[in-house]
C-alpha positions as a Markdown table, in Angstrom:
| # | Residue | x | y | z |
|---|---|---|---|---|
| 1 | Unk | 51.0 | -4.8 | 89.5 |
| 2 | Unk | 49.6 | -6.3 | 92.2 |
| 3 | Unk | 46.3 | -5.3 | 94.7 |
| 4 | Unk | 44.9 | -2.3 | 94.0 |
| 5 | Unk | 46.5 | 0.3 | 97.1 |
| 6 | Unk | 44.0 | 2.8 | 98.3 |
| 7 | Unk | 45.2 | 5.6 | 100.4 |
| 8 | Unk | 42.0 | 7.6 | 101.3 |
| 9 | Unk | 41.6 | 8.0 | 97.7 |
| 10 | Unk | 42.4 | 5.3 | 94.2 |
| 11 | Unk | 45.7 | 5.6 | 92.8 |
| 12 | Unk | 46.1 | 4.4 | 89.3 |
| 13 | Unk | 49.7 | 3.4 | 87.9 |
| 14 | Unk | 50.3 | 4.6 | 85.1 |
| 15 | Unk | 53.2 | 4.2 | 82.4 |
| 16 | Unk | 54.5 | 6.6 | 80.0 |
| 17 | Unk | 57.0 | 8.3 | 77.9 |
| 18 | Unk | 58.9 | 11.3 | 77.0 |
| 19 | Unk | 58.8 | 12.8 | 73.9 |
| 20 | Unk | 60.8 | 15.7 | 72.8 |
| 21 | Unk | 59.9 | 17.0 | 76.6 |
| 22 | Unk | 56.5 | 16.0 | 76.2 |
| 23 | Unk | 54.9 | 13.4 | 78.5 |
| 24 | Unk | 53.2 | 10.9 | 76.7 |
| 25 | Unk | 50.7 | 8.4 | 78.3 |
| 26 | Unk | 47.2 | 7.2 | 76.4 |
| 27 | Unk | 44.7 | 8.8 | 78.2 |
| 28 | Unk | 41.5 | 6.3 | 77.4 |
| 29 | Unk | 44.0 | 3.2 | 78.4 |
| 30 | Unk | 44.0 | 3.3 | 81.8 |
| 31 | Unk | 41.4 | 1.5 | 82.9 |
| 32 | Unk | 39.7 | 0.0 | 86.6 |
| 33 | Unk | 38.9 | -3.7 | 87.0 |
| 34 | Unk | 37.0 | -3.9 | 90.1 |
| 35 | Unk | 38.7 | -3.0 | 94.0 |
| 36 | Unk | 40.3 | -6.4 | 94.0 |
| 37 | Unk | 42.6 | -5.7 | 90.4 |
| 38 | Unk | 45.2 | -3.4 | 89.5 |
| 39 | Unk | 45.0 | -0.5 | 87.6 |
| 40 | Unk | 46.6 | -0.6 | 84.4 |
| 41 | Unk | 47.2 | -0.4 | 80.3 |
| 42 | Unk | 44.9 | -2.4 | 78.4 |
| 43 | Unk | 45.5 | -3.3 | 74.9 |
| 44 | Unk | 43.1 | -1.1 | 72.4 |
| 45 | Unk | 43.0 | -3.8 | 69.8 |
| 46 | Unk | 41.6 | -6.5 | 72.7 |
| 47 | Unk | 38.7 | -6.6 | 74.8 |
| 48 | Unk | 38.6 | -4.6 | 78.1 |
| 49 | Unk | 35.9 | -5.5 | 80.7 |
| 50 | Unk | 33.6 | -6.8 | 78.4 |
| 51 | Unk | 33.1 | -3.3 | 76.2 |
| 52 | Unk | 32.0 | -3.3 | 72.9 |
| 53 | Unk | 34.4 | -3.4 | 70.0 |
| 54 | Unk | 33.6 | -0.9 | 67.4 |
| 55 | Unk | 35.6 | -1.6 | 63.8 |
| 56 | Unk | 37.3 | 1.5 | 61.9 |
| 57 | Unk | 35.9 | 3.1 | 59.4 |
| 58 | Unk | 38.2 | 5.2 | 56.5 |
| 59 | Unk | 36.7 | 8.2 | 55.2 |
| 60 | Unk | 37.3 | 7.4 | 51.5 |
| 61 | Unk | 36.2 | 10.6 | 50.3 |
| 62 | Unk | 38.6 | 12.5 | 52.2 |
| 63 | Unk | 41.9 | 12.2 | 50.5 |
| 64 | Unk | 40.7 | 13.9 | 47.2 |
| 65 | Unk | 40.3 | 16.8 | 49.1 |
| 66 | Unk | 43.4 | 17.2 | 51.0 |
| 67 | Unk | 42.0 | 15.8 | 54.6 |
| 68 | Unk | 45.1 | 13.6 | 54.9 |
| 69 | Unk | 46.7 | 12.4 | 58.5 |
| 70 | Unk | 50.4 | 13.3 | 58.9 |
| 71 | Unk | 51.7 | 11.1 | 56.3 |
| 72 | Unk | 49.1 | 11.4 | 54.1 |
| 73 | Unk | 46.8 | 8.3 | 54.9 |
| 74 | Unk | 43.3 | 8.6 | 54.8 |
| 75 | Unk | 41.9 | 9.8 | 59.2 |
| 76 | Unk | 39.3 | 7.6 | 60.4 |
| 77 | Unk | 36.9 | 7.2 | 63.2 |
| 78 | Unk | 34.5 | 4.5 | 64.6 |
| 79 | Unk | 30.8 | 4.9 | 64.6 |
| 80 | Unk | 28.5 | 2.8 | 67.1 |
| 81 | Unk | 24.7 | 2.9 | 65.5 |
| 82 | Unk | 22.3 | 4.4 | 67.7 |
| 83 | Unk | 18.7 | 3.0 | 68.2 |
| 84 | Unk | 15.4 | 3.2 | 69.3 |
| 85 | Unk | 15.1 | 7.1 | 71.7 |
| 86 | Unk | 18.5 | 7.4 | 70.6 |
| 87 | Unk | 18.3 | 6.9 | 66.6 |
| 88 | Unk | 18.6 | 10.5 | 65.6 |
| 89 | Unk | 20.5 | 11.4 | 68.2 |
| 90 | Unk | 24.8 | 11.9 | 68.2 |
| 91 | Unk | 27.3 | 11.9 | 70.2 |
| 92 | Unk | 31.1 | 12.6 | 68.8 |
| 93 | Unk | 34.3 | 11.8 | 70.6 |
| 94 | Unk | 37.1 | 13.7 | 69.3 |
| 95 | Unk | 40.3 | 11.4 | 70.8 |
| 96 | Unk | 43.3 | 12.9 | 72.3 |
| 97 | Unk | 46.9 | 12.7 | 72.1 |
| 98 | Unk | 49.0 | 15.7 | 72.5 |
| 99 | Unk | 50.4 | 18.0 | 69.7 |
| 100 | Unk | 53.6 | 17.7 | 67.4 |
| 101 | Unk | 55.3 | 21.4 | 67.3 |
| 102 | Unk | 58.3 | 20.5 | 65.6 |
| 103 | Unk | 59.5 | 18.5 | 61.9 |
| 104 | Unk | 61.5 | 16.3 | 64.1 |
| 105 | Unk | 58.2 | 15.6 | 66.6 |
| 106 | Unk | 55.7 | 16.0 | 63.4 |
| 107 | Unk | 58.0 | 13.5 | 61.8 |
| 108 | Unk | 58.4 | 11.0 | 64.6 |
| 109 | Unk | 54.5 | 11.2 | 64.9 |
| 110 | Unk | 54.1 | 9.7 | 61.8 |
| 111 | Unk | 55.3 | 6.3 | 62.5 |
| 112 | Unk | 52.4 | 6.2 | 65.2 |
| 113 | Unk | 48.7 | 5.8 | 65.4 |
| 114 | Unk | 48.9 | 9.7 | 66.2 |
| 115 | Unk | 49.7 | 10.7 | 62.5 |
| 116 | Unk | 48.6 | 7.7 | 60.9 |
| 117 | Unk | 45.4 | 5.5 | 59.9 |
| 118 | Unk | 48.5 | 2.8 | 59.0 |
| 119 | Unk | 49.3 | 2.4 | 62.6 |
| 120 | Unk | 45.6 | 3.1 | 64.1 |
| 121 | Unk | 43.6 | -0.4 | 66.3 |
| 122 | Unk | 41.1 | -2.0 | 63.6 |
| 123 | Unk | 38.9 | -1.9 | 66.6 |
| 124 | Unk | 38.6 | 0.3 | 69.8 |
| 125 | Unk | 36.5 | -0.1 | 73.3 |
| 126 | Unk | 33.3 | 2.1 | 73.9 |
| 127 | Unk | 33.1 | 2.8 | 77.8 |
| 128 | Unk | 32.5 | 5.6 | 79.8 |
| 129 | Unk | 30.5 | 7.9 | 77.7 |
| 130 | Unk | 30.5 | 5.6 | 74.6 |
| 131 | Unk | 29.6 | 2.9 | 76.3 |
| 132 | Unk | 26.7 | 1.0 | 75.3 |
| 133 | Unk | 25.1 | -0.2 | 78.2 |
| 134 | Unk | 22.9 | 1.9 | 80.4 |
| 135 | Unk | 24.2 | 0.8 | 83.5 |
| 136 | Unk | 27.4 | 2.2 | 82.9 |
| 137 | Unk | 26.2 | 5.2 | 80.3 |
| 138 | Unk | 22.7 | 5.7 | 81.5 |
| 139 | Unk | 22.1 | 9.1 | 79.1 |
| 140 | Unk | 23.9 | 8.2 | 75.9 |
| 141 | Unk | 24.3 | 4.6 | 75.8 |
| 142 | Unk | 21.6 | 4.1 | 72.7 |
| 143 | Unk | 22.8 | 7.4 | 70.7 |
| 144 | Unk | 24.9 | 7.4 | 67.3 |
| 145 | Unk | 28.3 | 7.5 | 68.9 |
| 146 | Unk | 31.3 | 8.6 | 67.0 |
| 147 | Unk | 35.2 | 8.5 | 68.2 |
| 148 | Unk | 37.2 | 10.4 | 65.8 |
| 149 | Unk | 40.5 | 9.6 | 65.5 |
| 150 | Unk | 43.3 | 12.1 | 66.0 |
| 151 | Unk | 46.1 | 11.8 | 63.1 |
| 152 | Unk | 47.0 | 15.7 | 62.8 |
| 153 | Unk | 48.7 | 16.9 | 65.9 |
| 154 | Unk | 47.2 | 20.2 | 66.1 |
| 155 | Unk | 43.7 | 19.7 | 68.1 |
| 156 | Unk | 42.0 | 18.9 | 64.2 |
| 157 | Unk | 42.9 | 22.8 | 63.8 |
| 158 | Unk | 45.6 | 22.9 | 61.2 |
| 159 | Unk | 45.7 | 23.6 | 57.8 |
| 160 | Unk | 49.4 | 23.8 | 55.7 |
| 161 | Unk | 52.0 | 21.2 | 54.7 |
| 162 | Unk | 56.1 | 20.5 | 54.9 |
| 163 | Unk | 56.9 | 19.5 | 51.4 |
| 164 | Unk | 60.6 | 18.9 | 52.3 |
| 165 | Unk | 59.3 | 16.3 | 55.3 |
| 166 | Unk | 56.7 | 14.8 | 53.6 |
| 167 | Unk | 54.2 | 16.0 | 56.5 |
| 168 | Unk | 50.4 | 17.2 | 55.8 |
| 169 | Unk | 49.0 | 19.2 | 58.3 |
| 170 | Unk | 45.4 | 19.0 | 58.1 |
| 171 | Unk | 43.5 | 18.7 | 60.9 |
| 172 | Unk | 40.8 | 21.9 | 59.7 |
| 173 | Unk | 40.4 | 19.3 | 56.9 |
| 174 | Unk | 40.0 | 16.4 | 58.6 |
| 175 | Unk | 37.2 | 17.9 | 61.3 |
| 176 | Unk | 35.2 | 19.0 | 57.8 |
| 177 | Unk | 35.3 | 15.7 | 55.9 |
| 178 | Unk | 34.9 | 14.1 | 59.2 |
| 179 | Unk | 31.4 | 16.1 | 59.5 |
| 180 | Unk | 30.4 | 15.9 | 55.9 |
| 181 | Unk | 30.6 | 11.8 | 55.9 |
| 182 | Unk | 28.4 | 11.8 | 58.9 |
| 183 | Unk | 26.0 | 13.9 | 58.2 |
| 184 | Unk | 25.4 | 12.4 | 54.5 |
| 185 | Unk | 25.4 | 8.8 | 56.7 |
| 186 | Unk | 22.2 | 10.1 | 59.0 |
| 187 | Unk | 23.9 | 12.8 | 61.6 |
| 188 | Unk | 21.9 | 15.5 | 59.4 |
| 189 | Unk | 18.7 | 14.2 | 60.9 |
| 190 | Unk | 19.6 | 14.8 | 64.5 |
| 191 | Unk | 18.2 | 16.0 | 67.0 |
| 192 | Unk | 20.0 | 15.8 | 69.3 |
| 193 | Unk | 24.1 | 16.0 | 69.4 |
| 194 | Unk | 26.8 | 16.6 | 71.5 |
| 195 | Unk | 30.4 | 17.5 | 70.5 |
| 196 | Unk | 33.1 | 16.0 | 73.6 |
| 197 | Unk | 37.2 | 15.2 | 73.5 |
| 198 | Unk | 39.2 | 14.5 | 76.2 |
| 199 | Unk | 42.4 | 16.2 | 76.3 |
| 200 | Unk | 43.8 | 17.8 | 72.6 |
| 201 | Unk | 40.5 | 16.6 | 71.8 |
| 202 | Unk | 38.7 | 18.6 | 74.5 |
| 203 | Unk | 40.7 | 21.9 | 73.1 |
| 204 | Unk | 39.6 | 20.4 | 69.3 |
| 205 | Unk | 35.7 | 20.9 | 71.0 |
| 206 | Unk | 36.1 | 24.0 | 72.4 |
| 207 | Unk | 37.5 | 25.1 | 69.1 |
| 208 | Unk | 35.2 | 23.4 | 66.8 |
| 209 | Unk | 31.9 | 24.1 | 69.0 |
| 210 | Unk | 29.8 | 26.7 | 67.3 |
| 211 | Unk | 31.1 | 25.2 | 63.8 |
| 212 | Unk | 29.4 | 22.3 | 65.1 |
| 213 | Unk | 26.5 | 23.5 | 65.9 |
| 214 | Unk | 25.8 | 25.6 | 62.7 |
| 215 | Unk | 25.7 | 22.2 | 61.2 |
| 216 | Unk | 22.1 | 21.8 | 62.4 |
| 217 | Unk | 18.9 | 23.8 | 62.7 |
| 218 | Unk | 18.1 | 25.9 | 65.2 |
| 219 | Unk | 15.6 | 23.1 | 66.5 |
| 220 | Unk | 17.5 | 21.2 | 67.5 |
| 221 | Unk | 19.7 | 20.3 | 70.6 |
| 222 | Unk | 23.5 | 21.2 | 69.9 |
| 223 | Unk | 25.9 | 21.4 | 72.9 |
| 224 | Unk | 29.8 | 20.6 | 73.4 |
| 225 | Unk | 31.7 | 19.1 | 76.4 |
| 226 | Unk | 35.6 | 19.4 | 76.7 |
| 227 | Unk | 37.3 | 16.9 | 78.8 |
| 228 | Unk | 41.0 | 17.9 | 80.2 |
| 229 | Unk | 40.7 | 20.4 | 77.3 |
| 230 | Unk | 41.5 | 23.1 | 79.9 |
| 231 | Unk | 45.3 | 23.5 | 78.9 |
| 232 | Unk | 46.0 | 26.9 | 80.7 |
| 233 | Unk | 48.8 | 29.4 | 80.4 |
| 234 | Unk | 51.0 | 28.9 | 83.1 |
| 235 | Unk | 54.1 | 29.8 | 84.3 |
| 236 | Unk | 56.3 | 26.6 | 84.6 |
| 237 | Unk | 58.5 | 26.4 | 88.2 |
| 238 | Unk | 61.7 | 27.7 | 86.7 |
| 239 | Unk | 59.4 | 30.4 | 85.7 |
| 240 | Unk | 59.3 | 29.8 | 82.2 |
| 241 | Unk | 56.5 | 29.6 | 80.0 |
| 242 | Unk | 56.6 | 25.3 | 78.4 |
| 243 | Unk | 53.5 | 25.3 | 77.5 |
| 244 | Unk | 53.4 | 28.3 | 75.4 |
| 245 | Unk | 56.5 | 27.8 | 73.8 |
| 246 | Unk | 55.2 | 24.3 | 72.8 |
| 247 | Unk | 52.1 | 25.9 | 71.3 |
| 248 | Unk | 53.3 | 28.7 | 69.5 |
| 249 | Unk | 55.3 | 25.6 | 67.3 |
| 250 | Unk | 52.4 | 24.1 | 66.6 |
| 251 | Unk | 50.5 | 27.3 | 65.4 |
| 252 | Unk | 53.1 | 28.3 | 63.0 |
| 253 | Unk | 54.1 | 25.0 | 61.7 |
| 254 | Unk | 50.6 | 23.8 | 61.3 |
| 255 | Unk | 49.0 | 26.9 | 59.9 |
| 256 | Unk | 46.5 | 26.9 | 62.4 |
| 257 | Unk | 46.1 | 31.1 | 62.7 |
| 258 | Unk | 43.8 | 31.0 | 59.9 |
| 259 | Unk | 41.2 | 28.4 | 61.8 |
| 260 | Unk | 41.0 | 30.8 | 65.4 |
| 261 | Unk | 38.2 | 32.8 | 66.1 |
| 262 | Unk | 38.6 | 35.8 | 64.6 |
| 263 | Unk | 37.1 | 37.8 | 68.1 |
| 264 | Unk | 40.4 | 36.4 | 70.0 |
| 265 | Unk | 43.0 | 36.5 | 67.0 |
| 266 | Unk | 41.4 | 40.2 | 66.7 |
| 267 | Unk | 43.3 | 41.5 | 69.7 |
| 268 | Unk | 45.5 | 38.7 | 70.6 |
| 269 | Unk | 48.4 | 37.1 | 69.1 |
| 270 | Unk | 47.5 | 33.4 | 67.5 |
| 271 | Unk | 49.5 | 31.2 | 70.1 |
| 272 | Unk | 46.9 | 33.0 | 73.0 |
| 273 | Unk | 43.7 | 31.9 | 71.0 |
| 274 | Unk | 45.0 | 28.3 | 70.6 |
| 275 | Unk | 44.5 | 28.7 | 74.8 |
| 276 | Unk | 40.8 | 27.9 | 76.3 |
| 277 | Unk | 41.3 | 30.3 | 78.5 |
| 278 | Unk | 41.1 | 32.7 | 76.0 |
| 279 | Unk | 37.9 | 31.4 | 73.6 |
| 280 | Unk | 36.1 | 30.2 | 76.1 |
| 281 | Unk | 34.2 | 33.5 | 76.9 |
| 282 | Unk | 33.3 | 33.6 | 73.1 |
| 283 | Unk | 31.8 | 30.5 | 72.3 |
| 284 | Unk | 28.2 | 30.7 | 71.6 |
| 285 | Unk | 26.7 | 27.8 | 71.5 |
| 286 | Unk | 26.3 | 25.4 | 75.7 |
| 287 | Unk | 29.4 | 24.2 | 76.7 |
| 288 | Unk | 30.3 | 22.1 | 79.4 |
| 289 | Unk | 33.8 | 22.0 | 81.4 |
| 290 | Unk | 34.6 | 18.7 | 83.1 |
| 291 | Unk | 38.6 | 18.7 | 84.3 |
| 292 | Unk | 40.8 | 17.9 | 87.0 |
| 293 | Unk | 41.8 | 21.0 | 89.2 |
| 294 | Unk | 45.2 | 19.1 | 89.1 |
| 295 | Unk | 45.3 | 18.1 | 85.9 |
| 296 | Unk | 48.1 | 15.4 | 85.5 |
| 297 | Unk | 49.2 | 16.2 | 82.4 |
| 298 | Unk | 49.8 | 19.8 | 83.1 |
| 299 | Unk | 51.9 | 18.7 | 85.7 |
| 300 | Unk | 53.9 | 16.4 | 84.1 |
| 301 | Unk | 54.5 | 18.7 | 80.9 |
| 302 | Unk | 53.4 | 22.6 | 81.2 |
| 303 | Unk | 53.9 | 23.0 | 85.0 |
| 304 | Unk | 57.1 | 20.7 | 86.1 |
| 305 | Unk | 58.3 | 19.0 | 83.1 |
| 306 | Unk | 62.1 | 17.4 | 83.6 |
| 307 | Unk | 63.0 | 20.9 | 81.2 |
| 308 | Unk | 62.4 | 23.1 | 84.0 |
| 309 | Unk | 63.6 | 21.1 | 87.1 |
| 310 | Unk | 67.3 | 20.4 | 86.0 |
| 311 | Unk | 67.9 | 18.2 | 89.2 |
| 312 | Unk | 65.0 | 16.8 | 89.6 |
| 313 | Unk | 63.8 | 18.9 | 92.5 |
| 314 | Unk | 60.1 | 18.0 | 91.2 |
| 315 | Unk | 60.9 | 14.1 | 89.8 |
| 316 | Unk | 59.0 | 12.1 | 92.7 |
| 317 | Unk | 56.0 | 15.0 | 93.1 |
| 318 | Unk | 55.1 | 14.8 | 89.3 |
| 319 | Unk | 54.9 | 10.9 | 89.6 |
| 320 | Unk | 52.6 | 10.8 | 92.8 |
| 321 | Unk | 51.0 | 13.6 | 94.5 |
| 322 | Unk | 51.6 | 11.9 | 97.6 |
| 323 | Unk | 55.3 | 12.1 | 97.6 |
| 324 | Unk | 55.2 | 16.3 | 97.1 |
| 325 | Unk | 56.3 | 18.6 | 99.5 |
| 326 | Unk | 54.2 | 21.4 | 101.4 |
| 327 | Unk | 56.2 | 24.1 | 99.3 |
| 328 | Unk | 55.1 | 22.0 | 96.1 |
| 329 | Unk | 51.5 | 22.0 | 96.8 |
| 330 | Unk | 51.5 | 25.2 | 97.6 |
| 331 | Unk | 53.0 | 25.6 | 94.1 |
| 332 | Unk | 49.7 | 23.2 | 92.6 |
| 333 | Unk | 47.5 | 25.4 | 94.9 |
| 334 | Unk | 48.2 | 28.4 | 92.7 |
| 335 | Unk | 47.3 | 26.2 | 89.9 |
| 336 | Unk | 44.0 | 25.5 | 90.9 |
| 337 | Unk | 43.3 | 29.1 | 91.1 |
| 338 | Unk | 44.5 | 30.2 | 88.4 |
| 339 | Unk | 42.0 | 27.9 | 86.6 |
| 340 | Unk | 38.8 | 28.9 | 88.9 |
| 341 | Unk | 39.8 | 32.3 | 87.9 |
| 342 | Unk | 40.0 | 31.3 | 84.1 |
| 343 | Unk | 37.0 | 29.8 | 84.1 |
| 344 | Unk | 34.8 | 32.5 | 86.6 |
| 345 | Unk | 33.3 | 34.8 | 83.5 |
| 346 | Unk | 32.6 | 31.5 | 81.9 |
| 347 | Unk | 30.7 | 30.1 | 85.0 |
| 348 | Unk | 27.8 | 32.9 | 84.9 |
| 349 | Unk | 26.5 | 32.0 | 82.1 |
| 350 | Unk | 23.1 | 29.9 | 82.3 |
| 351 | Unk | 23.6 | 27.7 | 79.5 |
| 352 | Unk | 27.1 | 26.4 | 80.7 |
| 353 | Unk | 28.1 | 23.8 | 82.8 |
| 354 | Unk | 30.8 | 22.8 | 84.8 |
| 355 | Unk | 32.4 | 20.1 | 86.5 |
| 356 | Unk | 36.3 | 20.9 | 88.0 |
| 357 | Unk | 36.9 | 18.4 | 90.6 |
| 358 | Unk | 40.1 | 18.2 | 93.0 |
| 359 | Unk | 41.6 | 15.2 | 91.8 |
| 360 | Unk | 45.5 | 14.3 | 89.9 |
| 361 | Unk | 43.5 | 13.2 | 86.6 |
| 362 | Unk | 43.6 | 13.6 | 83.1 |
| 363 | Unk | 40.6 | 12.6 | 81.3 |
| 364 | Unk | 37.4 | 11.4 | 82.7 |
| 365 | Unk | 35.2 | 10.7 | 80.3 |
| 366 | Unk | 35.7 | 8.0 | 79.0 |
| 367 | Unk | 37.1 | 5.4 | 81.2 |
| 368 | Unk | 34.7 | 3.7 | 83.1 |
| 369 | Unk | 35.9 | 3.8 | 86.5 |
| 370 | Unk | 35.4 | 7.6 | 86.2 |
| 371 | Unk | 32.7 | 8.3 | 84.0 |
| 372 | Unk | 29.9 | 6.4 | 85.8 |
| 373 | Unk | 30.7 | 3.6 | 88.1 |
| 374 | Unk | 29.7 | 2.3 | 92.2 |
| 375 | Unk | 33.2 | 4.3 | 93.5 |
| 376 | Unk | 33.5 | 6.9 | 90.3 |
| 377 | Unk | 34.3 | 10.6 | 91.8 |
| 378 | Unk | 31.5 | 12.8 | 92.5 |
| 379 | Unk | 31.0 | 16.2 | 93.7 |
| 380 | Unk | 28.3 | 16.8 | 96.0 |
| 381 | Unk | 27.4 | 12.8 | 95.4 |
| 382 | Unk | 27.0 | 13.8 | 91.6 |
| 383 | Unk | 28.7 | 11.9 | 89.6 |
| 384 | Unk | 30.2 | 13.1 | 86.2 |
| 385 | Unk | 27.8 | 11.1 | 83.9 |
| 386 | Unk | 24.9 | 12.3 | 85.9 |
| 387 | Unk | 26.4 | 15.7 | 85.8 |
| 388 | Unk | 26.6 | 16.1 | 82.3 |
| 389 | Unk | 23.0 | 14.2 | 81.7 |
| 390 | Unk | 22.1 | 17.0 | 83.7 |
| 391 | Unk | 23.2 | 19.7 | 82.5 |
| 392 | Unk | 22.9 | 18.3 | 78.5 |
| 393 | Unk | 18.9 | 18.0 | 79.0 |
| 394 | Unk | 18.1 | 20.7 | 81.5 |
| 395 | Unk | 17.7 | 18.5 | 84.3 |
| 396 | Unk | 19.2 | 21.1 | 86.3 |
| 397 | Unk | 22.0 | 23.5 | 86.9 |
| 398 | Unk | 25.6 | 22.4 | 87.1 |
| 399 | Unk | 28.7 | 24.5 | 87.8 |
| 400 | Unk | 30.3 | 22.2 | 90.3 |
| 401 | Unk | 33.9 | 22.9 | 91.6 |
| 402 | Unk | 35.5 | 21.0 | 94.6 |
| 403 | Unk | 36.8 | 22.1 | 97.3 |
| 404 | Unk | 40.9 | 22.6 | 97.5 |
| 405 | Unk | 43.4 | 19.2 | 97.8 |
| 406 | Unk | 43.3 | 17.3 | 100.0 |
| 407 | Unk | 39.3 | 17.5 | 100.1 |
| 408 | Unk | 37.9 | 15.2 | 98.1 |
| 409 | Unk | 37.8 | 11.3 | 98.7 |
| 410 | Unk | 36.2 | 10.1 | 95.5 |
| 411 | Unk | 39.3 | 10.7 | 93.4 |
| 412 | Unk | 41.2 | 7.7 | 90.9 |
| 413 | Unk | 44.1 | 9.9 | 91.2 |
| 414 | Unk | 46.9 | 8.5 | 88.6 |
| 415 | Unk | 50.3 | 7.7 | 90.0 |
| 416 | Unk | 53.2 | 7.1 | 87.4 |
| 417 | Unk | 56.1 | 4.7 | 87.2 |
């Protein structure tokens, strides 16, 4: 793809596909090789950069009791042994990768890594926060650290089955054998632990959080990061509501009503609580917020997905930032506050954290070139590892948010083909 174009800020190409008006890209596979490579897609099942290659691991137990991927294979994750400061401590990763809302979608998910353990890589990279080398992960890099891998399609929160398809929808089931293998494999000893996802699987922590922390005593550390789990409720530029309409399919197909928190689902309807927006004032136990203020998925697929923009008023701007008109970011503007007013009753709280910086990004956790690297985005020179190390052991306070677009110069900003 050629030499690595910087226009005040990075720009990462990016490929991807739609999917029943879904945009589908892998959000841990874009990856940065240095400022004289391209940005690009890496292979999961090959080495990247020199990260460590952590093996798959099925969770044999799970199938007897119904905590089945899609198609009814046994879910999986890979586990990276901690050591020395960091033996009893753990850190778990659930992965991302959208939502099926549909039997067509639900259906068509099952001939992928997304619904089954069949089609999942043998082996996986650790960077960014699962990396194992200080340098690159100076706060985690010696903890137990888990990636769990996504096979559901309802942010690990379902819990019902289509006979008729031949589709198991068990993500609630999946989280909870998930948690019982590791905890009868050492995690019951922690310490320490941190619950993170990026994307469906930083929803999947926000949801998940206080179950996870009742898991240990009181003693010890428990805290939760979501990555571009910030999905909010917007109102799409033909003025509809995509988003929404996408979720309320996967509540009701999945079952996932019974597996909100009761305090939302108490005076709102189901589809509302499966939004951060609305849990996030109820969740007990730390939690940190790291997003993008421009989150590229939203854009591609709540805000100005091809569904809503009939002749392609909105094609070139969803692709590249840098190609959108002054009406358009206007438009994006309004995004940005609609999630700094989403998150403001969150942001008083002490024990929270946050980190929302001004950048066209999805995902930032775990790619290197974001997480913790010599050009990785920062906010007030913090970067996001260091931000989260903060916050996580009371280093000090963080609630950082950026100033507006087209402020900040730190950005890897993705650009798609």
């Amino acid at each position: 793809m050629g030499k690595l174009f910087w226009v005040l800020v990075a720009l990462v190409s990016v490929y991807g596909k739609w999917v029943d008006g879904f945009f589908e890209f892998n959000e841990t596979e874009i990856f940065y090789t240095g400022a004289d490579k391209a940005y690009g897609y890496f292979n999961e099942s090959k080495p990247i950069n020199n990260a460590l290659m952590v093996g798959l691991t099925l969770i044999q137990g799970a199938g007897a009791r119904g905590a089945v991927c899609l198609d009814g294979t046994l879910p999986g994750y890979h586990w990276h042994r901690g050591y020395g400061s960091g033996a009893n401590s753990w850190l778990i990763q659930l992965e991302g990768g959208g939502w099926c809302n549909n039997i067509r979608n639900c259906v068509y998910r099952k001939t992928t890594r997304r619904g089954s353990s069949r089609y999942m890589e043998k082996l996986v990279p650790f960077t960014g926060i699962l990396s194992n080398r200080p340098q690159d992960n100076p706060d985690f890099f010696n903890w137990n650290r888990v990636k769990l891998r996504y096979c559901d399609g309802a942010s690990f929160a379902g819990d019902s089955e289509n006979k008729a398809a031949q589709l198991q929808f068990r993500g609630q089931r999946i989280w909870s054998a998930a948690m019982e293998d590791l905890m009868s494999k050492g995690m019951r000893y922690a310490n320490q632990a941190l619950l993170s996802g990026c994307s469906a699987g930083g929803l999947a922590s926000i949801l998940h959080c206080d179950e996870f922390r009742n898991l240990f005593p009181r003693t010890s550390r428990v805290k939760c990061l979501s990555d571009a789990g910030l999905f909010l409720d917007a109102v799409d530029i033909s003025g509809g509501h995509t988003l929404r309409n996408m979720y309320s399919g996967v509540v009701g197909l999945q079952g996932v009503r019974n597996n909100l928190p009761r305090i939302c689902t108490n005076h709102l309807d189901p589809t509302s609580c499966f939004f951060p927006q609305n849990i996030i004032g109820n969740v007990k136990t730390p939690l940190f917020i790291l997003n993008a203020a421009y989150d590229s998925w939203q854009i591609q697929s709540s805000l100005a997905p091809p569904t809503a923009d009939p002749h392609g008023y909105w094609s070139e701007c969803r692709k590249n930032h840098a190609k959108c008109s002054t009406s358009q970011i206007q438009f994006l503007q309004g995004f940005r506050n609609q999630m700094l007013r989403a998150i403001r009753g969150f942001s008083m709280s002490r024990q929270n954290g946050l980190f929302i910086n001004s950048c066209f990004a999805h995902c930032q956790s775990e790619r290197q070139d974001t997480w913790f690297a010599d050009d990785s985005p920062v906010i007030g020179n913090k970067a996001i590892a260091i931000a989260v190390g903060d916050w996580y052991f009371d280093r000090a306070a963080v609630k950082a948010i950026d100033c507006a677009y087209p402020c900040d110069k730190t950005c890897h900003n993705l650009v798609f083909r």
